[in-house]
N, C-alpha and C positions, 0 to 999 in steps of 0.2 A: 799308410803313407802319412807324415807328418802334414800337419796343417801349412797352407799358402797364413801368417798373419804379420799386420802391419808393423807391427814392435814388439820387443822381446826385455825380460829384463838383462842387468847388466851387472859384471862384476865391479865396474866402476860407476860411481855417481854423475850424471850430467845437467846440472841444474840448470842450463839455458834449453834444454828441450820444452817443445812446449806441449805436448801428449803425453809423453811417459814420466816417471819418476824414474827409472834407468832402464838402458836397454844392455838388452847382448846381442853383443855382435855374433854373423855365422849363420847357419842355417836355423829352421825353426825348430823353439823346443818341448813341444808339445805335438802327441799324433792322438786320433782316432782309432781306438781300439775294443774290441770285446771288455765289458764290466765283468762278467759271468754272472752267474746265480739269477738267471734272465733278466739284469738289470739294461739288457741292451747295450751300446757302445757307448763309451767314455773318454775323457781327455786324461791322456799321461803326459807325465815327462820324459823327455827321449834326454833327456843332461839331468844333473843338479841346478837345480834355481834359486837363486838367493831370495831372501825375503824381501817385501815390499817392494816387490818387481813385476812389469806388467811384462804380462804373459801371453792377453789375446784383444786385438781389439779390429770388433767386429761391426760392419754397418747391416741395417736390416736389407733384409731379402723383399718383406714385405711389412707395408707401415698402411696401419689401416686408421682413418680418422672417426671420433667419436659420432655413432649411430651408423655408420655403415655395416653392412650383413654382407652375408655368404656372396649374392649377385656378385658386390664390388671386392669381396676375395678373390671369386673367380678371375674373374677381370682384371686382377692383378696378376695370378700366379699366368690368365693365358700373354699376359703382356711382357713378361721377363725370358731370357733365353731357354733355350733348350735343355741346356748342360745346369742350369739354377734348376729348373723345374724336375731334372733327376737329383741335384742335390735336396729339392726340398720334399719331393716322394720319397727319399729314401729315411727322411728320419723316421718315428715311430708317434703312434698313438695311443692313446687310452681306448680299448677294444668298448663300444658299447652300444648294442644291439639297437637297444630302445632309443638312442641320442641319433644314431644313426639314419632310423626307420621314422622321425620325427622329421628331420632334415627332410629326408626322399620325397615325403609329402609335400612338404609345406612349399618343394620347390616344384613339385606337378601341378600345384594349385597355383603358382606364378606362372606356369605356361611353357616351364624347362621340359627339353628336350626329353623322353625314356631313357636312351642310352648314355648320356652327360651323367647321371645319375650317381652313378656308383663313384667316379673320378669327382664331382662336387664333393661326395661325403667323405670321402679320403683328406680334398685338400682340407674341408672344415675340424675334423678330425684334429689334422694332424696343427692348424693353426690352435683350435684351444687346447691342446696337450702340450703345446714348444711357447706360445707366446711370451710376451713381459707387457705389462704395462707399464708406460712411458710416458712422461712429462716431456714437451716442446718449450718448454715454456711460452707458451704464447697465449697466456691467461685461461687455458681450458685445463689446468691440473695432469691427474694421472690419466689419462680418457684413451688415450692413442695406444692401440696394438699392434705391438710389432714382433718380427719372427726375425733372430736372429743366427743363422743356419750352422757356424759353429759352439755359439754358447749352446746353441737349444742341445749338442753332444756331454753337454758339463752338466755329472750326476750330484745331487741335491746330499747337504748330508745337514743338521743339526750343531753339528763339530766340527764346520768349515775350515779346509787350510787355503783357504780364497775369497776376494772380494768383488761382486760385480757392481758398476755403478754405469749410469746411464749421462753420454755427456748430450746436451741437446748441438741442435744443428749449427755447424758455421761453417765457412772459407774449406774445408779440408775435408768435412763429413755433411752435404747438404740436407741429409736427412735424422742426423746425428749417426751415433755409434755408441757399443755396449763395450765398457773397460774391466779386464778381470787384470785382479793383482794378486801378488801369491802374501798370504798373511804371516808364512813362517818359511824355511826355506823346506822346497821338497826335493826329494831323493829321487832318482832317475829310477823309473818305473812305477811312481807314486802317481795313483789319479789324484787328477784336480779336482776338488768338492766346493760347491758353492751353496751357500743357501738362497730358497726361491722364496721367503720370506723373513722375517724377524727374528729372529735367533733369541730374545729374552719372551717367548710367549710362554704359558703355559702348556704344556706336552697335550691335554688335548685339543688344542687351539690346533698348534703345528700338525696334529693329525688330521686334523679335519681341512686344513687349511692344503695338505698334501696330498687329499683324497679328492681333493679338485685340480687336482696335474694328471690323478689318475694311478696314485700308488700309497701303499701305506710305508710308514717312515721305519725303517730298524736300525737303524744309527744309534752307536753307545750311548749317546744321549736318550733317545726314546725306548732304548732296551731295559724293559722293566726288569731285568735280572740282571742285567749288567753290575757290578759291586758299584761302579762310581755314576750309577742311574742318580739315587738319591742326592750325592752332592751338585749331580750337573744342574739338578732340578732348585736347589736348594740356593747356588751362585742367580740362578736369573730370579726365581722369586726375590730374593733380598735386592737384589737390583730395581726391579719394577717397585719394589718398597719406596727404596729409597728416591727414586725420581718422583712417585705421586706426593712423598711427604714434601721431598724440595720444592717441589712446585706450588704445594700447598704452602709452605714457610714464605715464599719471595713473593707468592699474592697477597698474604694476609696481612691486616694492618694491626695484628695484637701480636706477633711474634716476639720472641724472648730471646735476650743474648743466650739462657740458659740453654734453650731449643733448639737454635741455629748452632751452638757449640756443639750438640750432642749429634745434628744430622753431617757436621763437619767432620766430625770423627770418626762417623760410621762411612762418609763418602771417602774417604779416603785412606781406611782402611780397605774397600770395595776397591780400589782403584788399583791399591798395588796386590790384590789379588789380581785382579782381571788382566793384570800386566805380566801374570806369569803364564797365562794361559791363554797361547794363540786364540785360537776359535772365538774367543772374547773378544776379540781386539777391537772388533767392530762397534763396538760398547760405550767403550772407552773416551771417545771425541765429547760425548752426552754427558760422561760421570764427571770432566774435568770443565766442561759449559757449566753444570751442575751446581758443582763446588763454586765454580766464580760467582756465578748469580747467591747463591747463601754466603761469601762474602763479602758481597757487595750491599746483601740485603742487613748481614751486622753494621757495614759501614752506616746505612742508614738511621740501624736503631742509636747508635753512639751517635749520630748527626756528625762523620767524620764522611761526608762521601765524598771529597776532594782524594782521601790519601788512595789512590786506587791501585795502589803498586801490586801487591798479592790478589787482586780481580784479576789486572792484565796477565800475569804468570800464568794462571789457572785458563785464561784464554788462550795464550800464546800456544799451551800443550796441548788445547781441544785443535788447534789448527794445525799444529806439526804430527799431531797423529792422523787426524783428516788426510792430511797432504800424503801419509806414508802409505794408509788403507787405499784410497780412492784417486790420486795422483794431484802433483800441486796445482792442475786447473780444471779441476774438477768442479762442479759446480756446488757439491758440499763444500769444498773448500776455502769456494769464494765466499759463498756467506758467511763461514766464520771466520772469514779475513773483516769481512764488513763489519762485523759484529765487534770484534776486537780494535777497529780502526775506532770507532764510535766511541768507547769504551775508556780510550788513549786520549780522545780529542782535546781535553782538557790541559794533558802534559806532553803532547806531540805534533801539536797544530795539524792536524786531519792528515799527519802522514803516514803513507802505508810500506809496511815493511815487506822486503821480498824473501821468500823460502830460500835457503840455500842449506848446501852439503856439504860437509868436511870429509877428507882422506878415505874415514872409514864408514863413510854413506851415511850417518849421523845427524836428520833434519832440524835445522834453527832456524829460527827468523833474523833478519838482520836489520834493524830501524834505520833509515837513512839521517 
């Protein structure tokens, strides 16, 4: 059965929405199906989807605050309906005897019931195998767990053709909601792939990082025999290069025009690689922040840091790819709306420009 979700994307642009970066009209386009190869059930597309279009947007089933345990899980899943509570026993867990048989205890020695037992371990199961961590923003960070009962269907890949981002709470979603956008357009009966963390890690970072979901990763990226293993590996090392040396260049106070020319060349060389390969995309918002800050830090060496024309460019495109990945009010996107507002201040008197769309879904900024 296709999914119940809130917005869908769109063959046309709607730039006064304020959740989506476009919608489609019609029913939903994405169902719940068999992955095979015991990957459990996955999300497909039931149409073609265009790119950077939001796909699923999901609020949590269950939001758990920093230092609360199993008790106040409980106590959440017996607090939500009926028909929630077989939606969220039916997802899956990471099978494990020992995590299990540690649970059972520790909750006989709280004074839990014998036969609540088996139903406690299931729901804690199944919350650390589907959860996300979650910023509220409300000065506590990433601390907050929450279980999101359609995304927790969306299988993990390395070589994502999707984006999830987390918006925090307001007016429409009081507890927030989880936004998936499609990175590239997919074909009707392509699963949706997200990654459940950082896509520029080192392969066995992301393995070990996957074995705490409860699986090991075999995606072309992490398939050591795969022919394009080595280059996939090969694009994110030089990436994570090149942002520790940038970062290293824009703090240090002996940097060289010589220095800064040469990480500008190599940044944007990296750039318009990672621009030809979706799965990257996500990347991309960082490599062109990057570049701005290495020319903003030549600005300095030359004592020219009025002329700030090619920072703001270099901004402008961290924030219209933001906007395309993660939607234009996302809360990635606001900060580097803020960022680039700062940035401008000088030649735009603190004015902020608003995202907009051409014909052919095409995001610009517009300066008022």
């Amino acid at each position: 059965m296709p999914l119940k979700c809130n917005s869908f994307a769109a063959t046309q642009w709607l730039s006064g929405l304020p959740s989506a970066t476009a919608i489609l009209l019609g029913p939903p386009a994405v169902e719940a199906r068999s992955s095979g190869d015991g990957r459990g059930l996955g999300l497909f597309a039931v149409r073609d989807i265009p790119a950077f279009c939001q796909i699923l947007s999901d609020a949590p089933l269950i939001l758990m605050k920093p230092g609360e345990d199993l008790p106040e899980l409980y106590k959440q899943f017996n607090g939500i309906t009926k028909d929630d509570q077989e939606v969220y026993t039916s997802l899956s867990a990471h099978d494990n005897p020992a995590r299990d048989a540690l649970v059972k205890d520790k909750l006989l020695q709280r004074g839990f019931d014998q036969d609540e037992l088996e139903q406690m371990a299931k729901v804690a199961g199944i919350m650390q195998t589907n959860a996300f961590n979650v910023d509220l923003q409300d000065g506590q960070g990433s601390c907050h767990r929450a279980l999101f009962p359609n995304v927790a269907r969306t299988n993990h890949s390395c070589a994502p053709n999707a984006h999830v981002c987390f918006y925090p709470p307001g007016d429409q979603s009081p507890r927030g909601r989880i936004v998936i956008h499609t990175l590239r357009q997919l074909r009707r009966g392509e699963e949706v792939l997200i990654s459940y963390f950082n896509i520029l890690l080192p392969r066995s970072e992301r393995q070990s990082k996957a074995q705490k979901w409860g699986f090991d990763c075999r995606c072309t990226v992490c398939d050591e025999e795969s022919p394009e293993h080595h280059r996939f590996e090969r694009q994110r090392k030089v990436c994570r290069e090149f942002t520790t040396r940038q970062t290293s260049l824009t703090q240090s106070n002996t940097a060289t025009m010589k220095s800064i020319n040469s990480m500008l060349e190599k940044g944007q060389l990296l750039v318009a690689e990672f621009e030809s390969c979706a799965e990257l995309f996500p990347a991309i918002p960082d490599l062109y922040d990057g570049l701005g800050m290495l020319r903003g830090k030549a600005l300095m060496v030359q004592k020219r840091e009025a002329q700030r024309q090619d920072v703001i460019l270099d901004l402008e495109k961290s924030v219209t790819w933001e906007a395309k990945i993660t939607g234009k009010d996302s809360p990635a996107t606001q900060r580097r709306l803020q960022k680039l507002v700062q940035f401008a201040a000088k030649r735009r008197s603190n004015a902020t420009p608003k995202i907009d769309a051409d014909e052919s879904g095409d995001l610009s900024l517009v300066w008022p």
